[in-house]
C-alpha positions in Angstrom: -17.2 -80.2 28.2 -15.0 -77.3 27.6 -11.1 -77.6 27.8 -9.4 -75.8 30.7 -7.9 -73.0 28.4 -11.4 -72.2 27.4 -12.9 -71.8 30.0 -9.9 -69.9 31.5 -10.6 -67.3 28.5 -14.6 -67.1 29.2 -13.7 -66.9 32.9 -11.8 -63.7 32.2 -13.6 -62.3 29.9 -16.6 -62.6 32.5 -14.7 -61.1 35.3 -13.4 -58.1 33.1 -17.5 -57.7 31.5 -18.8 -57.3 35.2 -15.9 -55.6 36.3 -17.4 -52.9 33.4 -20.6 -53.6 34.4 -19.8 -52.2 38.3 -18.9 -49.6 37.3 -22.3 -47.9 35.9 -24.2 -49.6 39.1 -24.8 -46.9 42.1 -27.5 -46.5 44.7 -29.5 -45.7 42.1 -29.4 -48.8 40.3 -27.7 -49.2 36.7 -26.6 -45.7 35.0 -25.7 -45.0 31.4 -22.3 -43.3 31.7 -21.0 -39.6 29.8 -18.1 -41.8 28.7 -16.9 -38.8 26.8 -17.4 -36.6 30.0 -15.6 -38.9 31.5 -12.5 -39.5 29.4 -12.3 -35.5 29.2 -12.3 -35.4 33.2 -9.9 -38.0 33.2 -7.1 -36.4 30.6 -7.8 -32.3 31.6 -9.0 -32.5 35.2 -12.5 -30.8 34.4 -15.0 -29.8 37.3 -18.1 -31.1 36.7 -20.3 -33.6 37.6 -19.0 -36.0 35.1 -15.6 -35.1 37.4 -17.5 -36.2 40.2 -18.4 -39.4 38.9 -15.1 -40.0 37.6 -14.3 -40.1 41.4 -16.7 -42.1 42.2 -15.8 -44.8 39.8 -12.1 -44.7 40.5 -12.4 -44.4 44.4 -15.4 -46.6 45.1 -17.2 -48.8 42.7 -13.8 -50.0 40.8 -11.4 -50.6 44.2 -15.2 -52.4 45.2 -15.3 -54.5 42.2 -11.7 -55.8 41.8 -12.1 -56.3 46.2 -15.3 -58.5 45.4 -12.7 -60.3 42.2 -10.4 -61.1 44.9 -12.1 -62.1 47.7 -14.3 -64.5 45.5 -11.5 -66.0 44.1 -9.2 -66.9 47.6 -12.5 -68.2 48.8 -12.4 -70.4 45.2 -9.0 -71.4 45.5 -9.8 -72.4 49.5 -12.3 -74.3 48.4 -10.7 -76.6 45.6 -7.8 -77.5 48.0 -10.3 -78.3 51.3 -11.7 -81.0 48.9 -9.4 -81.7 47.3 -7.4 -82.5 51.3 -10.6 -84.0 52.8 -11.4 -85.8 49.5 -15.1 -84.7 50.1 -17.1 -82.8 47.4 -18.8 -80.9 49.9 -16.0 -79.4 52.0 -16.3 -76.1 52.4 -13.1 -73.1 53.5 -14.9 -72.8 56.7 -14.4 -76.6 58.0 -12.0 -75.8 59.5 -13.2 -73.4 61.8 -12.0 -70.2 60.5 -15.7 -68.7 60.2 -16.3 -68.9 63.6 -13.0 -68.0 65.0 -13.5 -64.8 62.4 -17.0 -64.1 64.4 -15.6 -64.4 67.6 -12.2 -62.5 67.1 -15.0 -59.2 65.9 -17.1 -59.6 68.8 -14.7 -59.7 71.0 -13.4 -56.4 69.8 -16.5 -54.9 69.4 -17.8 -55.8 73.2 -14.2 -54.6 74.1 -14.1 -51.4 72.9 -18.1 -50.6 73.3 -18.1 -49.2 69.9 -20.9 -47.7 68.5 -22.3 -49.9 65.4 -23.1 -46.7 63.7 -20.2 -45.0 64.0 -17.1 -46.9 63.2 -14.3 -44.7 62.0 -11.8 -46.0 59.4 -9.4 -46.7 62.0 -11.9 -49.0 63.6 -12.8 -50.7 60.7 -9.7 -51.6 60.3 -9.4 -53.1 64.0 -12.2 -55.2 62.6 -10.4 -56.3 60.2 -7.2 -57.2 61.8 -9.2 -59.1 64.8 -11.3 -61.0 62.2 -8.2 -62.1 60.6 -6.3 -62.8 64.1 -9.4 -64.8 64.9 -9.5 -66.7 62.0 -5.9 -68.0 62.1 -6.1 -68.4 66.1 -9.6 -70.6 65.2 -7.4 -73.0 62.8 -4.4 -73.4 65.1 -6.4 -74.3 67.7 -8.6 -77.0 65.2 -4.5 -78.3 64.5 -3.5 -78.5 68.3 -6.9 -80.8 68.7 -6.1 -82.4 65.7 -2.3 -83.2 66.9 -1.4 -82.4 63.7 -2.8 -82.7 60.2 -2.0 -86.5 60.0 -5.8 -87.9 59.9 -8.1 -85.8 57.9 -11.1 -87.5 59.2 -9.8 -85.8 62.7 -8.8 -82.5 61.7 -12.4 -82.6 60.0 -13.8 -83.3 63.4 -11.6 -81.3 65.3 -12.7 -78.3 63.3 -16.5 -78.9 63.6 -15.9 -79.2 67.3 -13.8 -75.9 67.3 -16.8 -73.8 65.1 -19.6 -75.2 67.1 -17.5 -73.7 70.7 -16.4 -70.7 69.4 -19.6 -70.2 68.0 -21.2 -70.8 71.0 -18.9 -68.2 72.4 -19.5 -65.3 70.1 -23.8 -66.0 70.5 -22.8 -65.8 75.1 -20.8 -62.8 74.3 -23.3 -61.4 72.1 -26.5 -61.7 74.6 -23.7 -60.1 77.5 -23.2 -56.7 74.9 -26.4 -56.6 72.6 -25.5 -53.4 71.7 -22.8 -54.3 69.4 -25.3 -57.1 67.4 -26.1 -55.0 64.4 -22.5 -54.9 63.6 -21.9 -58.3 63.9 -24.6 -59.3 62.4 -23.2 -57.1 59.5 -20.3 -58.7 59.4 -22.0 -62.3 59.4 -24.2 -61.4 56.6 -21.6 -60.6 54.4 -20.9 -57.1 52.7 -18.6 -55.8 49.6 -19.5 -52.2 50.5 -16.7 -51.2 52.6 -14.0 -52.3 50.0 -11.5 -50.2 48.9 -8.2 -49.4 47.1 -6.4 -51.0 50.5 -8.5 -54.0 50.8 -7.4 -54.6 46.9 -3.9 -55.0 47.8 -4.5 -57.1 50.6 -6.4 -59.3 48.9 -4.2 -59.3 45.8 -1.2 -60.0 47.5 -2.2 -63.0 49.4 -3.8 -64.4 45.9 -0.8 -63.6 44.8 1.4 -65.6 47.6 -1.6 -68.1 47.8 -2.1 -69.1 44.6 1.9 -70.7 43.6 1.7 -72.5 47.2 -1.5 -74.4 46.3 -0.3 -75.2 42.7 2.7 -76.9 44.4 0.6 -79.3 46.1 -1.6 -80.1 43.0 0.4 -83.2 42.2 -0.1 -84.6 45.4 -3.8 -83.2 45.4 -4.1 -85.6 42.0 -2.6 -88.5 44.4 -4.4 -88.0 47.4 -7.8 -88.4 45.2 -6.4 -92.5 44.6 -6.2 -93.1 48.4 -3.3 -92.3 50.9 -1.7 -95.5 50.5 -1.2 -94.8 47.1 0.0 -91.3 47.5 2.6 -92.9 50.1 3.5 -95.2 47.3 4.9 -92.4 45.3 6.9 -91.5 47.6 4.8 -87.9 48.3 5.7 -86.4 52.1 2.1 -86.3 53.1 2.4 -84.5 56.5 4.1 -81.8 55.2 1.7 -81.3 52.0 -1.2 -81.5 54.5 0.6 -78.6 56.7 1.2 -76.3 53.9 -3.1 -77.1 52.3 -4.0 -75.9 55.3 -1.3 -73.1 55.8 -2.6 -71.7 52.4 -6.7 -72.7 53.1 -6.5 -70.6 56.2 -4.4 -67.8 55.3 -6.8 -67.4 52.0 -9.9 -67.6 53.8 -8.9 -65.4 56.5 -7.9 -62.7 54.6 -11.1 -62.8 52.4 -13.5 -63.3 55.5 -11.7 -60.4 57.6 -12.2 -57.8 54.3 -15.8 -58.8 53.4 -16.9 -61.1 56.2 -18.5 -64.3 56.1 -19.5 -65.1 52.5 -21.5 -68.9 52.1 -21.1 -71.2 49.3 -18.5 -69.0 46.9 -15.8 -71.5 47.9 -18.2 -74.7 47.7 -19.6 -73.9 44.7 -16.9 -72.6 42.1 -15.1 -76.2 41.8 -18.6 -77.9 41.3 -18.9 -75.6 38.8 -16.0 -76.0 37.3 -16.2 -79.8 37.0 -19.2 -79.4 35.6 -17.9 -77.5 32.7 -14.6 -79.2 32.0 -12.8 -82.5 33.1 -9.2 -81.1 34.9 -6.4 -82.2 36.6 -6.3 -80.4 40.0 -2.9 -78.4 38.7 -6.2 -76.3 36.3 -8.7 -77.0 38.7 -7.4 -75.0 41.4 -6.4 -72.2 38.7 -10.6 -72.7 37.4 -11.6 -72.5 40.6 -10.2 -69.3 41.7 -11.3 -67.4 38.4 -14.6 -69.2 38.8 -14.7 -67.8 42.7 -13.7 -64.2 41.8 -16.5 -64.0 38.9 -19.6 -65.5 41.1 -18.9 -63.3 43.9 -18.6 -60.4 41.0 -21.6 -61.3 40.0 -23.6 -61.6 43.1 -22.1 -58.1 44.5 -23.7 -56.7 40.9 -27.2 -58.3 42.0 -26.7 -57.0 46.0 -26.3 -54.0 44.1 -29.2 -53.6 41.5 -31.8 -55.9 42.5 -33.4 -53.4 45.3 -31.7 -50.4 44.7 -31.6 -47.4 46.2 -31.6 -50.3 49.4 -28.4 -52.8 49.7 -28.9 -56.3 50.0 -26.6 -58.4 51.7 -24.4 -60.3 49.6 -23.8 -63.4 51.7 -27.5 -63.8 51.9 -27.4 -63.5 48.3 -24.4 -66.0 47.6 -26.2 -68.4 50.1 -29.6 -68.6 48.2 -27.8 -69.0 45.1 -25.6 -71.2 46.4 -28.4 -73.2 47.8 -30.1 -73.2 44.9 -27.2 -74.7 42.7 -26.5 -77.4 45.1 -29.9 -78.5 44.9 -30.0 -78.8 41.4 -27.3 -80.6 41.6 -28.6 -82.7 43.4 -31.9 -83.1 41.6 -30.0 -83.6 38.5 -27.8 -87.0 40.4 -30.7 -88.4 41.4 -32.4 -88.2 37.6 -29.0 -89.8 36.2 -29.1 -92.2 39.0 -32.7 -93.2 38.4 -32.0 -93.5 34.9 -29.1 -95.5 35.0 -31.2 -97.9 37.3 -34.2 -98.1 34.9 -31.4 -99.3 32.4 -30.0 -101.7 34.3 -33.5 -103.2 35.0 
């Protein structure tokens, strides 16, 4: 078991090694860089192709990788305060209905407006964005006005399965009423760090950054919560208003990363299991674990969308999924062995 500064410094130092590593992986798979051409272009403004590339780099495949950083890591810090809140393991950023209310906010655009899913301008993709968002946020206050509140987690938990299933349900009706707009949805649902740029960054940065000292806030109580309520109420902790601002901060993270990449599986489940797996942490350095963690798998996995079929594109929520999947099960191969053992040894 590492300590949390540790694997803080590996952490980084993973995220800045792939961050490196994006940059030499094009359509064309991995490239060995001119780094000389490059520096030269960089200080004197040559044109050449090295210029070219420079441009490349700094305008695609840089704002891409630092987009893919950021997103993975709001869906990492989502993740450790959703189970950390529902005191489940395997709560997810998307319980609370955010995912589908993300789906259904695009498709509802997309039937609106009849676009073409093979010819969205900027300007459009940017509508996408901002109706992802809106449906995201519009998706969790409704899972809080069935909820009446976030007093019981066990109903806001319910509330938000009941909200995803309906709104999913929505977005599939709309869908077979406008099956032209499909392939762009389904674009969006599979998940896609292609379309990141230098203004995604920012967004994505900036609610990390606003994100990030909100959730730390609420780590004491987080530590509390994990003893039972009635203890937490014992220390005197305002409960309803910590739950209001977990979820304020949950939803606002995830919908800003699901409007900018769409809907990415298992990032935000998987990072804190990761993370406890490595090192034993308070939920004031788990949170802080679990965003770096977050920010380097979905790194990671947009390098592998990347490379592993080039000149084609895989999805990389398909990708994040199987690997996601994979880890889980594991995981769960690996409990049962230390179950089974511990049983034998009780015997």
């Amino acid at each position: 078991m590492m300590r949390p500064a540790t694997l803080a410094a590996w952490l980084i130092g993973a995220a800045l090694l792939l961050a490196l590593l994006g940059l030499q992986v094009g359509s064309d798979g991995f490239e060995v860089l001119n780094c000389k051409g490059l520096v030269n272009c960089a200080s004197f403004g040559l044109q050449s192709a090295d210029a070219a590339m420079w441009q490349v780099m700094i305008e695609i495949r840089l704002p891409r990788g630092l987009g893919a950083w950021g997103a993975g890591a709001l869906l990492g810090l989502s993740g450790s305060l959703a189970q950390g809140l529902f005191r489940n393991p395997l709560a997810d950023p998307f319980l609370l209905g955010s995912a589908s209310g993300a789906t259904l906010g695009v498709v509802i655009l997309l039937a609106a407006l009849g676009i073409s899913p093979m010819a969205l301008s900027a300007l459009q993709s940017i509508g996408l964005t901002g109706a992802a968002f809106a449906g995201a946020l519009g998706a969790v206050s409704l899972t809080l006005l069935l909820a009446q509140g976030v007093g019981s987690p066990l109903r806001l938990l319910l509330a938000g399965v009941v909200v995803g299933v309906v709104l999913g349900a929505l977005s599939s009706l709309l869908l077979t009423l406008a099956p032209e707009v499909m392939l762009a949805v389904q674009g969006f649902m599979l998940g896609s760090t292609s379309f990141l740029g230098w203004s995604a960054v920012a967004v994505l940065l900036a609610t990390l950054t606003l994100c990030l000292p909100m959730a730390l806030l609420a780590a004491r109580a987080l530590d509390a919560l994990q003893l039972g309520q009635v203890a937490a109420l014992s220390l005197g902790l305002p409960l309803p208003a910590i739950r209001l601002l977990l979820v304020a901060v949950i939803s606002l993270a995830t919908g800003a990363a699901v409007a900018q990449t769409g809907l990415i599986a298992f990032v935000g489940l998987a990072a804190p299991h990761l993370v406890r797996g490595l090192c034993r942490a308070q939920h004031r350095a788990l949170i802080l674990l679990s965003s770096l963690c977050g920010g380097a798998l979905l790194q990671a996995s947009d390098l592998l969308a990347r490379g592993l079929a080039a000149p084609r594109e895989l999805p990389v929520g398909v990708l994040t999924a199987v690997l996601g999947g994979a880890y889980l099960l594991w995981l769960m191969r690996k409990g049962a062995q230390r179950e089974s053992a511990s049983h034998k040894e009780m015997l």
